[in-house]
N, C-alpha and C positions, 0 to 999 in steps of 0.2 A: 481936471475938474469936470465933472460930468454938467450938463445943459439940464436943465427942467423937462419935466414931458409936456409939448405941444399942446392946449387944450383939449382939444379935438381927439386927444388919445386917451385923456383925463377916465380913470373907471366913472361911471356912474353911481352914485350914492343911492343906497335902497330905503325908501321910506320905513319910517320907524316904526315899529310894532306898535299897535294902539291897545294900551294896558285894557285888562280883563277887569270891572269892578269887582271887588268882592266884599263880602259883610261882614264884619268885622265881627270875632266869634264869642265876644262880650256885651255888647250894646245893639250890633245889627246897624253900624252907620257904614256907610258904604268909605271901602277902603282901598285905595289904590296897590294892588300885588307889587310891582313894580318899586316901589316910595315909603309899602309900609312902618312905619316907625317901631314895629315889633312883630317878629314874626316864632310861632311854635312847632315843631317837627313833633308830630306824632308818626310812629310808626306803622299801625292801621289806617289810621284819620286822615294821613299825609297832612297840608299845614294849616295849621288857624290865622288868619291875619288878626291883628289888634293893631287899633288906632292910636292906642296912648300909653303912657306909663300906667295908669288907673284902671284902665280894662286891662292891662297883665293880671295887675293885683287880684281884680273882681274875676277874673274867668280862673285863675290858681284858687280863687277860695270857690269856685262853681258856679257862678254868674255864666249863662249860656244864653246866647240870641237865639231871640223865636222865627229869625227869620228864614227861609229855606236857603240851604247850599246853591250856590251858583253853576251851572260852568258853562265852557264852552260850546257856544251853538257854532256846530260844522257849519265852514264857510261852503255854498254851492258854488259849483263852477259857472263862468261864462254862458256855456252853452245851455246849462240850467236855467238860470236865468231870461234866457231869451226864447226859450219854450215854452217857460211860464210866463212873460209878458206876452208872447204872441195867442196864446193857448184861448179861445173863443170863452166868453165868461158864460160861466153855467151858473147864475144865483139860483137863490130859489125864487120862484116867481116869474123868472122871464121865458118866456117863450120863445123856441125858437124864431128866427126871422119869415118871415113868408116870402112865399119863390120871387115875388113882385118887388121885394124889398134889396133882394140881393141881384147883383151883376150877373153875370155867364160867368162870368171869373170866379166869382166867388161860390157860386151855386157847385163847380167843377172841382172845388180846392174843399170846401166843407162834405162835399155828398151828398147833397140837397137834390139832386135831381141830374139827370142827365143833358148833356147841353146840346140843345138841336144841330147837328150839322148842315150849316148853308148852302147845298147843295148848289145854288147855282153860281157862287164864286167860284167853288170846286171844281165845277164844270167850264166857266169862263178862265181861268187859269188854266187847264188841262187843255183847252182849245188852243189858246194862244201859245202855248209852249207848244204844240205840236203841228202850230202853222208856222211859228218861229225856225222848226226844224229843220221843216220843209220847204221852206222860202225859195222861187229863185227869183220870184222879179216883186217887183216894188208893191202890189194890191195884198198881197200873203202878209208882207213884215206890216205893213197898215193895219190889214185887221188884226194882226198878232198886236201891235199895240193897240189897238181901241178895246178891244177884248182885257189886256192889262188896265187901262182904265177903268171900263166896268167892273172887273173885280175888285181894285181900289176900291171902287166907289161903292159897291157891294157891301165890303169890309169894314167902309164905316158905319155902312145903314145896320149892317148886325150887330156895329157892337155900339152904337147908342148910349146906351145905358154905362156903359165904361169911361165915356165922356164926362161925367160928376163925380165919379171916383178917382179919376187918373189926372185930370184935368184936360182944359180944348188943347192944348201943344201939344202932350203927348200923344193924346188920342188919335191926331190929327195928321203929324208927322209922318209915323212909319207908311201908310197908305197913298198920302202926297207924294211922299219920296219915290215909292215903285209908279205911281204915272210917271212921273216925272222925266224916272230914268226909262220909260217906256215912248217914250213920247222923243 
């Protein structure tokens, strides 16, 4: 006698198809495909659903809903979805945002504007890595790190404005963390 299967092996059950309404092709009351209580194969037409014995009767003597045929709206994928919720809303009437209104972030991600390059972090970083290199005695790795410092601290002065968007922790962290481990 064979053992059960372990739950944990158990298939997964796939959620049910969720019925298509359709209109019932005598009175136009909405009729579940799936449940209908009378259903007509036309050969051109494909099917009519009818809700009751009485709409057979009335749709066989010519009794026709004025309602329009249904059908299926293609379902979009995932990634559709998340294109269009991310997608910047275009109504009509809005203006785009002004340079003042958006981040460095966001100015770089929309194409709003080109984002200044901070040149002198650029430059305080590119110092201290290359005092770092060349280190042999103790004053070189010092200013190698104060120079980390200043660029940290550089780093948060330019990006300000990211602070309200991203919130203070984040903002605040990755910069911290490099004095940090500089120091």
């Amino acid at each position: 006698m064979s053992e059960p299967a372990p739950i944990a092996h158990m298939p997964q059950r796939r959620p049910r198809p969720e019925p298509v309404p359709r209109a019932c092709g005598a009175c136009g009351k909405d009729v579940d495909a799936l449940r209908a209580p009378a259903v007509l194969p036309f050969e051109h037409d494909g099917y009519v659903f009818l809700c009751s014995s009485a709409c057979v009767d009335d749709f066989r003597q010519g009794a026709r809903s004025r309602a329009p045929r249904r059908t299926a709206t293609p379902r979009t994928s995932v990634p559709e979805r998340v294109r269009e919720a991310t997608r910047p809303s275009q109504l009509p009437g809005d203006e785009a945002l002004s340079s003042a209104e958006m981040s460095a972030a966001n100015r770089l991600f929309l194409g709003a504007g080109k984002v200044p390059v901070p040149w002198a972090g650029v430059l305080a970083v590119l110092a201290a890595l290359a005092l770092g290199l060349v280190a042999r005695s103790a004053w070189p790795v010092l200013t190698s790190a104060a120079l980390t410092v200043i660029a940290a601290g550089l780093a948060l002065r330019e990006s300000r404005g990211a602070a309200r968007d991203a919130g203070l922790l984040v903002w605040v962290t990755a910069p911290v963390g490099v004095a940090l481990a500089a120091l």
